[in-house]
C-alpha positions in Angstrom: 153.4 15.1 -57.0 155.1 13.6 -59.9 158.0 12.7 -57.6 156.3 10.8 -55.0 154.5 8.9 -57.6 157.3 8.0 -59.5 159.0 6.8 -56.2 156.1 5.0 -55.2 156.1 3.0 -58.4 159.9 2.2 -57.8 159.1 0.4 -54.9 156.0 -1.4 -56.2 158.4 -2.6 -59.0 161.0 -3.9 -56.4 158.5 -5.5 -54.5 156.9 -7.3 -56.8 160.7 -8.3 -58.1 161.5 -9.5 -54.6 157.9 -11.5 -54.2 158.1 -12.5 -58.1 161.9 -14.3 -57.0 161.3 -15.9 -53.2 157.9 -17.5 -55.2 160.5 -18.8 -57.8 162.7 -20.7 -55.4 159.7 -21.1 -53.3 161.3 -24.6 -51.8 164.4 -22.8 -50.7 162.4 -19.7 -49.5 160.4 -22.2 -47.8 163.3 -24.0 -45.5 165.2 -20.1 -45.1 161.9 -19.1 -43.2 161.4 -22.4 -41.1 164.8 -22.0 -40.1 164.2 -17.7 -39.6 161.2 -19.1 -38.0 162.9 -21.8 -35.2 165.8 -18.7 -34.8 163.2 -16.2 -33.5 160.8 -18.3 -31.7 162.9 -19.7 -28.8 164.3 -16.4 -28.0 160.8 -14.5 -28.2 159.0 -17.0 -26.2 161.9 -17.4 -23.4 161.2 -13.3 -23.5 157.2 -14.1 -22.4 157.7 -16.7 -19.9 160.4 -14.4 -18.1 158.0 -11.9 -18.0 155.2 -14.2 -16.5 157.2 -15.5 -14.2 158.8 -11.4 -13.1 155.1 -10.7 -12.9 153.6 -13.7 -10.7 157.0 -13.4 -8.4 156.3 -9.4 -7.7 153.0 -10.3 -7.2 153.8 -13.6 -4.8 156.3 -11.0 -3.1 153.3 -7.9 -2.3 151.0 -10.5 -1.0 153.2 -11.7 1.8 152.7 -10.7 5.1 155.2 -10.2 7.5 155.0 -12.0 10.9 156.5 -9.4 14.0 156.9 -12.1 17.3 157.2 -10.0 19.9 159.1 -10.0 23.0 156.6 -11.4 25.8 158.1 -8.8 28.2 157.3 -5.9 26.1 154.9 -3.6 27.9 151.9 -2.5 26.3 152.4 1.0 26.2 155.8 0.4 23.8 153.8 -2.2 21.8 151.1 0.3 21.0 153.9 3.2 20.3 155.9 0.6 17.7 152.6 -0.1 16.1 152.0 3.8 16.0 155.3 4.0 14.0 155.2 1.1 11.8 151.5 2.4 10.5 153.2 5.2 9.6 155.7 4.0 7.2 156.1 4.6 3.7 156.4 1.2 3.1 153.9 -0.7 5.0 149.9 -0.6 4.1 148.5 -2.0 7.9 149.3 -3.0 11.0 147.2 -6.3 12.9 148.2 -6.3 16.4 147.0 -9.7 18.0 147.3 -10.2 21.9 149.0 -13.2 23.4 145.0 -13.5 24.7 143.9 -13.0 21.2 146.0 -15.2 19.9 145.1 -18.0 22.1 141.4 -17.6 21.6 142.3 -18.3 17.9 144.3 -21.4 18.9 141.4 -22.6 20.6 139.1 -22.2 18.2 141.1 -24.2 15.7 140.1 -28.1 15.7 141.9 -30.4 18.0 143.3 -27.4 20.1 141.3 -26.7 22.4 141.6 -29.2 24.7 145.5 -28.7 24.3 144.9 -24.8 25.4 142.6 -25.9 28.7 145.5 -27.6 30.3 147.7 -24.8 29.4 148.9 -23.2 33.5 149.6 -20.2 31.0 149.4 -18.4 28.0 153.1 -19.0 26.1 152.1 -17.1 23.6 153.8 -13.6 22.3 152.4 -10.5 21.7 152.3 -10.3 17.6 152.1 -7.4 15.0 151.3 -8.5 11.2 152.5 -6.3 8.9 151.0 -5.8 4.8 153.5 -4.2 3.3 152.6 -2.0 -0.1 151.4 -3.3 -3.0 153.8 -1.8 -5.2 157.1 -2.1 -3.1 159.9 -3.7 -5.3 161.8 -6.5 -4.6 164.7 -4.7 -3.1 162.7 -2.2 -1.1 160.4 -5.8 0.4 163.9 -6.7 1.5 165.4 -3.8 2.9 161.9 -3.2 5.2 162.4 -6.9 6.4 165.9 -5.8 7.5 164.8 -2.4 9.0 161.8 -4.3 10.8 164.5 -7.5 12.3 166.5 -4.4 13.5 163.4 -3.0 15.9 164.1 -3.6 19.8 161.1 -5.4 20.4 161.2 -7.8 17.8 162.2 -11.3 18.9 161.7 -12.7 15.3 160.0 -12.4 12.2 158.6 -14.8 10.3 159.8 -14.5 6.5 162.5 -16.4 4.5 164.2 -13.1 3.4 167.4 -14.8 1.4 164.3 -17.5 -0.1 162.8 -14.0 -1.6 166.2 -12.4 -2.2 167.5 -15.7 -3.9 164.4 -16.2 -6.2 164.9 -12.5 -7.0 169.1 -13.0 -8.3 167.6 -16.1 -10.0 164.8 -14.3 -12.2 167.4 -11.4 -12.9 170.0 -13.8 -14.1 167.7 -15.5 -16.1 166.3 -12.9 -17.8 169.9 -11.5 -18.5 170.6 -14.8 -20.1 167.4 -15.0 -22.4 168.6 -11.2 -23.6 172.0 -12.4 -24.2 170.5 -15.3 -26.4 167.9 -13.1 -28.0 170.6 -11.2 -29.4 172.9 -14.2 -30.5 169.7 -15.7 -32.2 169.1 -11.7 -33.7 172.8 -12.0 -35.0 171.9 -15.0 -36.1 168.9 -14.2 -38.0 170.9 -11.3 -39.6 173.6 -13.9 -41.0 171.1 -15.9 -42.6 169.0 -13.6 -44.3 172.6 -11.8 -45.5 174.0 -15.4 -46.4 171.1 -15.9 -48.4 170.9 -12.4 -50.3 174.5 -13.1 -51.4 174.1 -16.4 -52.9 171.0 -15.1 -54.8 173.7 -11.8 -56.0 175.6 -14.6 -56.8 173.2 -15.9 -59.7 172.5 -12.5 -60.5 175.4 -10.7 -60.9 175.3 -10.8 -64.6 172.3 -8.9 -64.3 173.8 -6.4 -61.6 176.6 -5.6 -64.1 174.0 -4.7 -66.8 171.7 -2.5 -65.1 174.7 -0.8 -63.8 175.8 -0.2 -67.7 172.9 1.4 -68.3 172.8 4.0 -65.7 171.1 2.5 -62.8 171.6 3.9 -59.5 172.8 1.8 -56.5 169.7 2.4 -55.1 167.6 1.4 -57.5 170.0 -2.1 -57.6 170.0 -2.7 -53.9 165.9 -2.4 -53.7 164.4 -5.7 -54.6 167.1 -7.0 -52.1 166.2 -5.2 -49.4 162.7 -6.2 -50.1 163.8 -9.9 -50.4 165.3 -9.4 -46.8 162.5 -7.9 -45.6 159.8 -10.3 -46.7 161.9 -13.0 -45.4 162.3 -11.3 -42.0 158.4 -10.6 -41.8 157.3 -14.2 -43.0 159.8 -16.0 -40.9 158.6 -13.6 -37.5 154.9 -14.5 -38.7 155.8 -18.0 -38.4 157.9 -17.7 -35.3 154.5 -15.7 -33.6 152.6 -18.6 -34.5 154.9 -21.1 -33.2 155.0 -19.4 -29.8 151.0 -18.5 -29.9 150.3 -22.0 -30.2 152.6 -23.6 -27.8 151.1 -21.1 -25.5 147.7 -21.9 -26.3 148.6 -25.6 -25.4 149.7 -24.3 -21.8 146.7 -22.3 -21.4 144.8 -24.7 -19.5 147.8 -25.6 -16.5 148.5 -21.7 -16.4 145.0 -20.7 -15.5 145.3 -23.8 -13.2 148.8 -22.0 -11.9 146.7 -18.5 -11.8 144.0 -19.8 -9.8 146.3 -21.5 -7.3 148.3 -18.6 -6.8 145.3 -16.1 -6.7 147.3 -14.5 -9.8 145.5 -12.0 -11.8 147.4 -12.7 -14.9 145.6 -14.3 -17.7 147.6 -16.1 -20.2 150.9 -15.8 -21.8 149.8 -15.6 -25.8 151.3 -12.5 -27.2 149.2 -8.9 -27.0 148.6 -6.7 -30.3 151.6 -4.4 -29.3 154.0 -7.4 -28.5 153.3 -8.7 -31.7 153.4 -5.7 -33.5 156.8 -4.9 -31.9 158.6 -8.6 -32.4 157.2 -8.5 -36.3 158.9 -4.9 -36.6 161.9 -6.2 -35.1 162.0 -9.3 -37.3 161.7 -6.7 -40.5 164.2 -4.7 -39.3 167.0 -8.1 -39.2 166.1 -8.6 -42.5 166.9 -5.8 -44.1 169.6 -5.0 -42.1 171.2 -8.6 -43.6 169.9 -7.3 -46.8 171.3 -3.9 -46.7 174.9 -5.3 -45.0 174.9 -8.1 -48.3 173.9 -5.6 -50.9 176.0 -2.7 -50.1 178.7 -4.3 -49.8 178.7 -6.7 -53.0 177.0 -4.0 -55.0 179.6 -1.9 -54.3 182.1 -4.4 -55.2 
């Protein structure tokens, strides 16, 4: 028990070192966490309009129905039997079969048309099957029942812009490849800062450094204000980063539930969730002492 609370007291004392110097050089503390701040806020908020805009395509993609025109020679026995089949697949939810006569009843019933379908000598329309497909089908698996459905004898066309779909789907991917890419150049980043920073404060130190090590201090003990110092300047820099992106998302609340309601989304907003913020603040800790340990092992050591 005696341990612990001696261990415990350690890092008390090195946190309340670490807090005692960022207060002391408070201006410079001040501009290494605005720029911490800048470093982690672009990345972070490119993350959580990329997932937005995944989430609002998948969802754009399951609402889309797929238009079967028909050949108008198909008899009706084979029209019911492909309607029998396509029911049954794993991928599709329903099946609307509309009639050339159905359809032209709903032609006519449409303003201005039905004075257009009254001189009609005969029906021109095709026999048509609209297909749901399921809710939860992914991109690839949308485009590959598209395919298989283009494919079926009696289909004369469908109506669906299948590379429109499969192109916004390479351009989301390759996006969000690029915003990982910078996420981690902007986390190197963050790590060179904080470490730049710990080694110009060992720097003004080192006298210090050199003392406690006469005296029998452990490298441990040395390093631990330091790694505090990195951490606190990772976790204040993410806390101003989080606010950063919380209020420029708060700004673009307004035009997104707009965007929501136009697009029957059921998305609400993009501000960060508890566990998203709980994650990117442990993230930004984690950079800072990384830096911190990186600096102080090394120069420590030296």
């Amino acid at each position: 028990m005696r341990n612990v609370s001696v261990y415990f007291r350690a890092h008390q004392h090195a946190y309340r070192e670490a807090y005692r110097y960022l207060k002391a050089g408070w201006v410079g503390s001040v501009i290494t966490l605005l720029v911490i701040a800048v470093a982690l806020a672009l990345p972070w908020g490119l993350l959580l309009a990329s997932r937005y805009a995944n989430t609002l395509f998948n969802q754009w993609t399951h609402q889309a129905q797929i238009v079967l025109y028909l050949q108008a020679s198909a008899p009706p026995a084979a029209i019911h039997d492909l309607k029998e089949k396509l029911q049954h697949h794993s991928a599709v939810a329903s099946v609307n079969y509309i009639s050339p006569e159905m359809g032209l009843a709903q032609l006519a019933r449409r303003e201005g048309f039905k004075e257009v379908v009254l001189q009609l000598e005969q029906n021109p329309l095709p026999p048509v099957l609209e297909i749901e497909p399921r809710a939860d089908l992914s991109p690839q698996a949308l485009n590959s029942l598209i395919q298989q459905l283009h494919r079926l004898p009696l289909v004369d066309q469908n109506q669906i812009n299948v590379n429109s779909i499969q192109q916004l789907y390479t351009v989301l991917a390759t996006a969000k490849r690029f915003i990982y890419t910078l996420a981690c150049l902007f986390g190197l980043a963050v790590v060179l800062i904080i470490g730049n920073t710990l080694r110009l404060i060992l720097m003004h130190r080192m006298e210090e450094v050199r003392v406690m090590k006469l005296v029998g201090a452990s490298l441990a003990y040395t390093r631990r204000p330091y790694l505090y110092i990195g951490s606190l300047l990772g976790l204040l820099g993410g806390g101003l980063a989080w606010s950063v992106v919380f209020g420029f998302f708060s700004y673009l609340d307004t035009p997104l539930r707009q965007l929501n309601s136009a697009t029957n989304s059921l998305l609400t907003s993009l501000q960060p969730g508890f566990i998203d913020s709980f994650f990117f603040l442990t993230v930004c800790v984690g950079l800072g002492w990384l830096g911190a340990m990186m600096v102080a092992q090394y120069s420590l050591r030296s």
